[in-house]
C-alpha positions as CSV (number, residue, x, y, z in Angstrom):
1,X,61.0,3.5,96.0
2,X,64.1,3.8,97.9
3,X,64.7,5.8,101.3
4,X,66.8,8.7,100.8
5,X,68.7,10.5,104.0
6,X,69.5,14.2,103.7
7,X,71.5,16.9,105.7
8,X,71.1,20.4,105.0
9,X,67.5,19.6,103.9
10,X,65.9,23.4,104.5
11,X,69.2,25.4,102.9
12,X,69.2,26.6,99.3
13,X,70.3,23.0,97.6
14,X,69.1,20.5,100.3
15,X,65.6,21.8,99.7
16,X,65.8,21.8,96.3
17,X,67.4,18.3,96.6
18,X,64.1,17.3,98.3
19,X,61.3,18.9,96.1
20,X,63.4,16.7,92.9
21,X,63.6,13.1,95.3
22,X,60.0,13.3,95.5
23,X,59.3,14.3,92.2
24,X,61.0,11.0,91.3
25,X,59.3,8.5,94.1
26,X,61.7,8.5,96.7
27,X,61.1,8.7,100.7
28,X,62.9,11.6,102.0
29,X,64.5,11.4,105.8
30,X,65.9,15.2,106.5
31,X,67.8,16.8,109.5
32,X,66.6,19.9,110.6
33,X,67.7,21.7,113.3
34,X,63.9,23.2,113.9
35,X,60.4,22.2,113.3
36,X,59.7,22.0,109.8
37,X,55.8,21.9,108.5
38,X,54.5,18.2,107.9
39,X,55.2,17.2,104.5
40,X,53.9,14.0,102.7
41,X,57.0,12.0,101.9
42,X,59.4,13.7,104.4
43,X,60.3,12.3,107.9
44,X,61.7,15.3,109.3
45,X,64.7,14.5,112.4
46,X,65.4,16.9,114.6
47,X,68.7,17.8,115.8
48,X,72.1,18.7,113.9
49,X,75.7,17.6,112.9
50,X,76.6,17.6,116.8
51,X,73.5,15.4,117.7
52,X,75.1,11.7,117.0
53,X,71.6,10.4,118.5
54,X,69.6,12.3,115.6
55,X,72.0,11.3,112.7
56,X,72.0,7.6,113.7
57,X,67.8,8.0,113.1
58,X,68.7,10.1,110.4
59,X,70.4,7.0,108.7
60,X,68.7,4.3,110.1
61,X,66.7,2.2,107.2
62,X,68.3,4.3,105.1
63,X,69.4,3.1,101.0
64,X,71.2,5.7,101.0
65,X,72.9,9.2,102.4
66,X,73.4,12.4,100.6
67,X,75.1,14.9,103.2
68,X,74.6,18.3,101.7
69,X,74.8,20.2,105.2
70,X,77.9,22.1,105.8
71,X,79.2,25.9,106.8
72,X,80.0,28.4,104.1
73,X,80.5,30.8,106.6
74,X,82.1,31.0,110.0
75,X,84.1,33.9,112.3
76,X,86.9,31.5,112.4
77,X,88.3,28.9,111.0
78,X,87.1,26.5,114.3
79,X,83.9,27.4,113.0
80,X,85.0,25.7,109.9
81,X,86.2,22.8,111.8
82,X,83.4,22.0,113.7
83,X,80.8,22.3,110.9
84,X,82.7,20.7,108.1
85,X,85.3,18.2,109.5
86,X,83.8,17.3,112.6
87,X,80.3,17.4,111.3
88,X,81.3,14.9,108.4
89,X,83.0,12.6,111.3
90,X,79.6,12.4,112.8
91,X,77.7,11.7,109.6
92,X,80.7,9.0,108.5
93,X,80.1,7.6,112.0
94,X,76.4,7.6,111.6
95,X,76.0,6.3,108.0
96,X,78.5,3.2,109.4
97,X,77.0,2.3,112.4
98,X,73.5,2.2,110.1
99,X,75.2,-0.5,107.9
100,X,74.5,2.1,105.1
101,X,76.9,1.6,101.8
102,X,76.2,4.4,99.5
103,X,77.0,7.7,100.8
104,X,76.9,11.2,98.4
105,X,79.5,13.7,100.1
106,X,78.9,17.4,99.0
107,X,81.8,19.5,98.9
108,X,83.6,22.6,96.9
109,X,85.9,23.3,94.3
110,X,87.8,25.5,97.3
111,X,88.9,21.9,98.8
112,X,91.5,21.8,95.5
113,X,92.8,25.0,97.0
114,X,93.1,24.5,100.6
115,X,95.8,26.9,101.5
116,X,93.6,29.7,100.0
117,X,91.1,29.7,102.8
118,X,89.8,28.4,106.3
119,X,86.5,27.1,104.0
120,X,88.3,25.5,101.5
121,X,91.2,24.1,104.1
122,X,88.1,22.3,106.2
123,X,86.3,20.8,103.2
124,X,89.6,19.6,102.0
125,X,89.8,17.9,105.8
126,X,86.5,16.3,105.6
127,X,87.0,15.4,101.9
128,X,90.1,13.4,103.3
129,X,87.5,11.9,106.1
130,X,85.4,10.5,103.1
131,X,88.6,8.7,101.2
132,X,89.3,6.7,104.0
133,X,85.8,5.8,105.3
134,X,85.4,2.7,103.4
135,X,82.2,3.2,102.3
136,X,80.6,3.1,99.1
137,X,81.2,7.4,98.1
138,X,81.4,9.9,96.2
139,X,82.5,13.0,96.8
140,X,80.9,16.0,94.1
141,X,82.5,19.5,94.1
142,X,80.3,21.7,92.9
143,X,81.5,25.2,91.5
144,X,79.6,28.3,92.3
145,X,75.8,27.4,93.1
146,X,72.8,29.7,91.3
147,X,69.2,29.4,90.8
148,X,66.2,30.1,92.2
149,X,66.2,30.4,96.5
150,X,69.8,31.7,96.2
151,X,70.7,34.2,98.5
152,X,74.4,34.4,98.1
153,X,74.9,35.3,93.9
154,X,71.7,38.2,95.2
155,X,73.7,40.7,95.5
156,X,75.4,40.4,92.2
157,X,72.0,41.1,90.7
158,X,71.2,43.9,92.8
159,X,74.3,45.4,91.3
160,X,73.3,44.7,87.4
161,X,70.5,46.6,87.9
162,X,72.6,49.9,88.1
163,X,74.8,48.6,85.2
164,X,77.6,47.7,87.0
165,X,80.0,45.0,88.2
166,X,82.1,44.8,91.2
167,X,84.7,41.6,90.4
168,X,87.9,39.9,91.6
169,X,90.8,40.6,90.0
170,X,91.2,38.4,86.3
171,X,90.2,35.1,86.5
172,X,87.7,32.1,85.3
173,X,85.0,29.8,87.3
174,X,82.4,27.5,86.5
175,X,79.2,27.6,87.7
176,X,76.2,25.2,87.9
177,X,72.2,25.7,88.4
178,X,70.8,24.4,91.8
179,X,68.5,21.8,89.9
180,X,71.0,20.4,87.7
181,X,73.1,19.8,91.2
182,X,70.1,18.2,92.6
183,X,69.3,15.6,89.5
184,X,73.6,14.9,90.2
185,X,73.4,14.5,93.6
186,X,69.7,11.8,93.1
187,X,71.6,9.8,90.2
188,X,74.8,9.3,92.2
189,X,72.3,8.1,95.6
190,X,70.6,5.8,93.2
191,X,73.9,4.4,91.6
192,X,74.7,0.6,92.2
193,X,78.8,1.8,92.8
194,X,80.3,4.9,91.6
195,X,83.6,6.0,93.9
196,X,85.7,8.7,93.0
197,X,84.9,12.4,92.7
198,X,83.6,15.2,90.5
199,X,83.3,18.3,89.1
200,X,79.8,19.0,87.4
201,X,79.5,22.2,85.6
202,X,77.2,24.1,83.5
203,X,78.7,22.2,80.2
204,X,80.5,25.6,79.3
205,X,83.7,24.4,78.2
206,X,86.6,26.5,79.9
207,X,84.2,27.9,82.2
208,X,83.3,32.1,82.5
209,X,85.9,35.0,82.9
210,X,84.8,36.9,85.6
211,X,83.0,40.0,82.9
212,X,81.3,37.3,80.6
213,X,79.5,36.1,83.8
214,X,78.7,39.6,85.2
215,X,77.6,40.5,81.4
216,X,75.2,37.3,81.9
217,X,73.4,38.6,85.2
218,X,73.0,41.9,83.2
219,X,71.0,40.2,80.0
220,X,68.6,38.6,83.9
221,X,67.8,41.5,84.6
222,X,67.7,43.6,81.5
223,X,70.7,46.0,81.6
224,X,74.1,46.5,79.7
225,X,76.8,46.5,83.0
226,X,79.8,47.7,83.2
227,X,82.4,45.4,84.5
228,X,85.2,46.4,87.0
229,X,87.6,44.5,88.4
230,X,88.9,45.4,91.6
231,X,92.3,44.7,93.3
232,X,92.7,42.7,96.1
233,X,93.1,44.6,98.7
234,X,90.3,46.7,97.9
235,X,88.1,43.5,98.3
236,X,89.4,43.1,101.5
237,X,89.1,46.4,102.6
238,X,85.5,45.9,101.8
239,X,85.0,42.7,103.4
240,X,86.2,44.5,106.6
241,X,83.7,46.9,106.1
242,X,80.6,44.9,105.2
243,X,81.9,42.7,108.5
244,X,81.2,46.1,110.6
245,X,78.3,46.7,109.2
246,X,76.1,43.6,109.1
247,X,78.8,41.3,111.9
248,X,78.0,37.5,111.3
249,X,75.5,38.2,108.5
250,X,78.2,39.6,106.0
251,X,78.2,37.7,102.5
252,X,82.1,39.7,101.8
253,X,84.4,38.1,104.3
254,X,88.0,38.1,104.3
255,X,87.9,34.4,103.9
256,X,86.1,34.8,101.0
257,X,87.8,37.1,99.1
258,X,91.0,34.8,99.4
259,X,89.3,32.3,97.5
260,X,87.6,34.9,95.5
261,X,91.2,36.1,94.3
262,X,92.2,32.7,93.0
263,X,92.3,33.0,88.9
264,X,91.2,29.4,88.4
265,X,87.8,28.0,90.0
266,X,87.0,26.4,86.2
267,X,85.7,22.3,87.1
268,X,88.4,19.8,86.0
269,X,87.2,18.0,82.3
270,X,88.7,14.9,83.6
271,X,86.2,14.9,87.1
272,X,83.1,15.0,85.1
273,X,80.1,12.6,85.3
274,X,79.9,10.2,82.9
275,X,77.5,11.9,80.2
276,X,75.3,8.3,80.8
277,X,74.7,8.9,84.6
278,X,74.6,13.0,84.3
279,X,74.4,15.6,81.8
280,X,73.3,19.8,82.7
281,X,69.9,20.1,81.8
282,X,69.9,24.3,82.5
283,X,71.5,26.7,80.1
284,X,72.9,29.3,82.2
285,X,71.9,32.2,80.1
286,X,68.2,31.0,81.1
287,X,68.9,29.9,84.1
288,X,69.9,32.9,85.3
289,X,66.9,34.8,83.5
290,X,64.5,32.2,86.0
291,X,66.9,33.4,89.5
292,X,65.8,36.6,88.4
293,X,62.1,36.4,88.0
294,X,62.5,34.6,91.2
295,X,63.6,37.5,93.2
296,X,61.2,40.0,91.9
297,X,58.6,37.8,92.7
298,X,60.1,37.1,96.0
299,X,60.3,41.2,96.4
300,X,64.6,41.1,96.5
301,X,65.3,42.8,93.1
């Protein structure tokens, strides 16, 4: 049994990250910026990026760190800053000053394209952070993130239902299930040395145009959709627009559709695992099916 540390512990993949560590016999240590219920296995540690105190007992004992915790979303790009490069300072600083050598750094596909957006320009900055820490890393940049406890890809489904699309403008990305991530992210913390960086995918070689993924939500929820891509600047008209409406809670953001617009977010063949440490487990087809009988049984679709 090893002892695993883990940041962003109650989002969408730390918390799936957990449920597979102890599936497989490991000792879970999670930050959590509120009180979490008692769990056998977990040693929840309260406090956040900011609390240097709480990281260094985050680390402490520690075989190894998987930092999963970052911001997707932010008002500004010193949001950005604070929760992606200055956060990953802290965490470097922590893991280092624990005397801990493996470290697992979770990034984006948006850090290869860091002029595109305030997201992708800050995990590009912390990404940096990582290169030069001189510990034992990895950094993995995952594509877009689906499965079951998603809440971002929900209203793509919401959409299907009516037999439509709403997409960028031409263009391919990869995607990869939430589990599949996790069984990466375990296999990398449990590796004796493995520096460098990645790109996991779904397997799909040259990744999904934008309508053959919609088309795929469709066949989830059971309905033929019609697929319409939209300019530009009609996606940022309606990122101003869902800003208005729901203010810090808006999943359209003019940030996002910069990186949205970009015609290439397909994972680089050459930044795959090796197929001996890490091959996808999920088909997407039915992977996507599951996200789907997960929101109607969570009462979202």
């Amino acid at each position: 049994m090893s002892v695993l540390a883990i940041t962003g512990g109650t989002g969408f993949v730390g918390s799936r990250l957990i449920d597979l560590a102890l599936a497989s016999g490991h000792a879970v240590r999670a930050l959590t910026r509120r009180d979490q219920p008692a769990r056998d296995g977990v040693t929840w540690v309260r406090g956040d990026l900011d609390a240097t105190a709480a990281l260094a007992s985050l680390c402490a004992g520690a075989d190894a760190v998987i930092h999963v915790a970052g911001v997707v979303n932010a008002p500004d790009r010193d949001g950005f800053a604070r929760g992606n490069i200055t956060g990953t300072a802290n965490m470097l600083a922590a893991v280092q000053g624990a005397g801990v050598r493996r470290y697992v750094h979770v990034s984006s596909l948006a850090s290869r394209e860091p002029q595109l957006s305030a997201y992708g320009w800050s995990k590009g900055e912390a990404d940096k952070l990582v290169r030069a820490s001189g510990l034992d890393w990895t950094i993995v940049r995952p594509p877009a993130i689906y499965g079951p406890g998603d809440l971002e890809m929900l209203e793509l489904f919401r959409v299907a239902r009516f037999g439509l699309a709403l997409l960028p403008p031409g263009g391919r990305i990869s995607v990869i299930e939430v589990g599949d991530l996790g069984r990466l992210l375990l296999g990398l913390a449990a590796a004796d040395r493995f520096p460098g960086e990645i790109d996991p995918d779904d397997g799909r070689e040259g990744g999904w145009s934008h309508p053959e993924f919609a088309r795929a939500i469709g066949r989830a929820v059971g309905r033929r959709v019609l697929a319409l891509s939209l300019p530009r600047a009609m996606l940022m008209a309606g990122a101003h627009v869902d800003r208005l409406l729901r203010g810090s809670k808006a999943k359209l953001t003019p940030d996002r559709v910069s990186y949205f617009c970009h015609p290439d977010w397909v994972a680089s063949p050459g930044n795959r695992p090796p197929a001996n440490l890490w091959t996808p487990q999920v088909e997407t087809e039915a992977g996507l099916a599951e996200t789907a009988r997960w929101y109607r049984a969570e009462g979202l679709l």
